[in-house]
Backbone as JSON, one array per atom type, in Angstrom:
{
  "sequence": "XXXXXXXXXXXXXXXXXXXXXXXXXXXXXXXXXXXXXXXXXXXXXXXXXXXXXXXXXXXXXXXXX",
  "N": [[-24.25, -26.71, -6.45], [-23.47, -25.01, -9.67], [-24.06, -26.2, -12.98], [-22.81, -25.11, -14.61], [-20.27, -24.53, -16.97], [-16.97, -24.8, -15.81], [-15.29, -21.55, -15.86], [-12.58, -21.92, -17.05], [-12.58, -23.98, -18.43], [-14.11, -23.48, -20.4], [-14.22, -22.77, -24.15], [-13.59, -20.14, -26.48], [-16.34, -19.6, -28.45], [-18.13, -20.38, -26.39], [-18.35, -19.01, -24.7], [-19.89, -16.37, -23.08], [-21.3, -12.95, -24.3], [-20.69, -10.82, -22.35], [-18.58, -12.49, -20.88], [-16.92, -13.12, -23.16], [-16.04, -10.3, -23.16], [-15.06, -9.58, -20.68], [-12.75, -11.49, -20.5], [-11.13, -10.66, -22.41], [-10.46, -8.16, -21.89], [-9.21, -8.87, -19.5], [-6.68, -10.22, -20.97], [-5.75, -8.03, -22.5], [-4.35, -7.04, -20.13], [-2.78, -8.33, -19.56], [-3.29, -10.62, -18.14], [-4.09, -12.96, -19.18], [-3.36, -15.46, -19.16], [-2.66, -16.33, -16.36], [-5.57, -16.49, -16.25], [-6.32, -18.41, -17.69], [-5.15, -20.98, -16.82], [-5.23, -20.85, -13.67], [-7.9, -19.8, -13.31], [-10.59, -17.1, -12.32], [-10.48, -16.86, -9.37], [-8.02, -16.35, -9.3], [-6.98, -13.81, -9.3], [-6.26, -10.51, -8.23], [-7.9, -8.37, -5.97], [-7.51, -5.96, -6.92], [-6.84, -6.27, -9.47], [-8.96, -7.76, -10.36], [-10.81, -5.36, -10.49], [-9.76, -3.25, -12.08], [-10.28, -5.06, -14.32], [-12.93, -4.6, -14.2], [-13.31, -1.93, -14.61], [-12.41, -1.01, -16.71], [-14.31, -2.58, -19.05], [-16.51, -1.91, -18.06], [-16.25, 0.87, -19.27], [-15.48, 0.46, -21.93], [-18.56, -0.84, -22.57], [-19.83, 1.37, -22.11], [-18.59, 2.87, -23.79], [-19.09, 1.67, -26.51], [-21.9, 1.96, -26.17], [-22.67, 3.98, -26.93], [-22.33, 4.26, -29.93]],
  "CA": [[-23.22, -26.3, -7.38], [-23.94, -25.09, -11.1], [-24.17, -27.39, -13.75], [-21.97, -24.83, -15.91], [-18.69, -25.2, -17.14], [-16.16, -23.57, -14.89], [-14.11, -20.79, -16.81], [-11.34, -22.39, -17.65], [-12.95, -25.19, -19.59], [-15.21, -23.09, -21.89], [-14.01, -21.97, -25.16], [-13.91, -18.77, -26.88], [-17.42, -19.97, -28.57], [-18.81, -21.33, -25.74], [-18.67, -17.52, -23.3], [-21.59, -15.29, -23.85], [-21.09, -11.67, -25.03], [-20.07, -10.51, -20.82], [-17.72, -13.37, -20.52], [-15.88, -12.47, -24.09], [-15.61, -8.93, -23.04], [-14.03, -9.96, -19.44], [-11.5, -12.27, -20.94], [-10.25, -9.77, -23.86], [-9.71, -7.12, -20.58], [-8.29, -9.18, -18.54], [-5.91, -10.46, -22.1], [-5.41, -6.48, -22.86], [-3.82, -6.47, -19.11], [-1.8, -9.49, -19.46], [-3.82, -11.78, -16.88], [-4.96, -14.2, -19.81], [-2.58, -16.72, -19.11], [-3.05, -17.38, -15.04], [-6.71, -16.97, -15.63], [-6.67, -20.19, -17.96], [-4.09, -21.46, -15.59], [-5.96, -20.93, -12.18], [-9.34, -19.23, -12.76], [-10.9, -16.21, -11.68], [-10.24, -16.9, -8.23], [-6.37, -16.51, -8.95], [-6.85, -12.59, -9.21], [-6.57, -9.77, -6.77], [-8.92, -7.77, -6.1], [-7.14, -4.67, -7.89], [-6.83, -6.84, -10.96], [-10.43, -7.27, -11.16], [-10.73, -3.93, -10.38], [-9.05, -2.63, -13.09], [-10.77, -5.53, -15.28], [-14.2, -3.97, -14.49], [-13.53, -0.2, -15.0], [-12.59, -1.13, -18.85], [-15.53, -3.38, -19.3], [-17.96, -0.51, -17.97], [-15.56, 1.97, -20.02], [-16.03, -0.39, -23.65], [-19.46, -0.96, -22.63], [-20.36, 2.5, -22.14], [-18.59, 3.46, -25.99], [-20.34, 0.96, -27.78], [-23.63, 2.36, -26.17], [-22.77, 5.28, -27.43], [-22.15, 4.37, -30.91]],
  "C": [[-23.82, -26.16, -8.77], [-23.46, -25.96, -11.92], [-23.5, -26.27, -14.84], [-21.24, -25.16, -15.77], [-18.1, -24.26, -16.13], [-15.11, -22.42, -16.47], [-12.83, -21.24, -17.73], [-11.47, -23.73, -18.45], [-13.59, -25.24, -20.47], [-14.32, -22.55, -22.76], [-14.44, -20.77, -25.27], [-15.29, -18.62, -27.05], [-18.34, -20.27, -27.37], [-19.19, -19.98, -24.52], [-19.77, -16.34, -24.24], [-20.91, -13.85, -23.84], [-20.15, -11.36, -23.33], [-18.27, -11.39, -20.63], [-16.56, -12.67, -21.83], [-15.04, -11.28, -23.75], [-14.31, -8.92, -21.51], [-12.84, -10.59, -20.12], [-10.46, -11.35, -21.93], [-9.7, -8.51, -22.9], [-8.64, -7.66, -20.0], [-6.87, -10.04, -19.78], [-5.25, -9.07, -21.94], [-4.04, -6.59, -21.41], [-2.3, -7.32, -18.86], [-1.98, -10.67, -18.71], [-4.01, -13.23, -17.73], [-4.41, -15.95, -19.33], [-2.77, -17.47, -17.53], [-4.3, -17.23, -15.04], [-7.32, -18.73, -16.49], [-6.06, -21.18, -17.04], [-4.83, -21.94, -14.03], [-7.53, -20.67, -12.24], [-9.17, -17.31, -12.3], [-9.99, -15.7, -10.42], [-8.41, -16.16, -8.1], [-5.97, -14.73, -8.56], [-7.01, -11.83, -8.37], [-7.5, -8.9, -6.99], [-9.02, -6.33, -6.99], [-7.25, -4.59, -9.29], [-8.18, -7.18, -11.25], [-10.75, -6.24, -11.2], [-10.9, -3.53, -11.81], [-9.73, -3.65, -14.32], [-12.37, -4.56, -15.79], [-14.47, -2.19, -14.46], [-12.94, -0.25, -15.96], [-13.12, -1.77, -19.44], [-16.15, -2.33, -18.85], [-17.02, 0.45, -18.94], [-15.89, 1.37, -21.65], [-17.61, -0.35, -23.57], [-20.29, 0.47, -23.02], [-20.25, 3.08, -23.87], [-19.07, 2.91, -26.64], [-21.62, 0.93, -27.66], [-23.56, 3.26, -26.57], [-22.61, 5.73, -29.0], [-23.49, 4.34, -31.72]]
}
């Protein structure tokens, strides 16, 4: 098992650039609240989905800036 924190016990400070960007998607969508609540795990697979085709979509515009 990793010796990190699990998700739901790191701070804002405490998630690396990837992690920020996931959390502020899955915020934007309205998830923020059962993923402090439950985790990751709590989401369907559509809802990550949809997390990670506007994380590659942000990622992509701010490579392009």
């Amino acid at each position: 098992m990793s010796k990190d924190k699990e998700f739901t016990e790191k701070s804002f400070d405490e998630m690396d650039e990837k992690e920020r960007l996931k959390f502020e998607t899955a915020k934007e969508l309205g998830l923020a609240d059962r993923l402090m609540k439950n985790g990751w795990k709590s989401l369907s697979a559509s809802e990550t989905g949809k997390i990670g085709g506007l994380m590659n979509r942000k990622m992509k515009d701010n490579n392009k800036r």
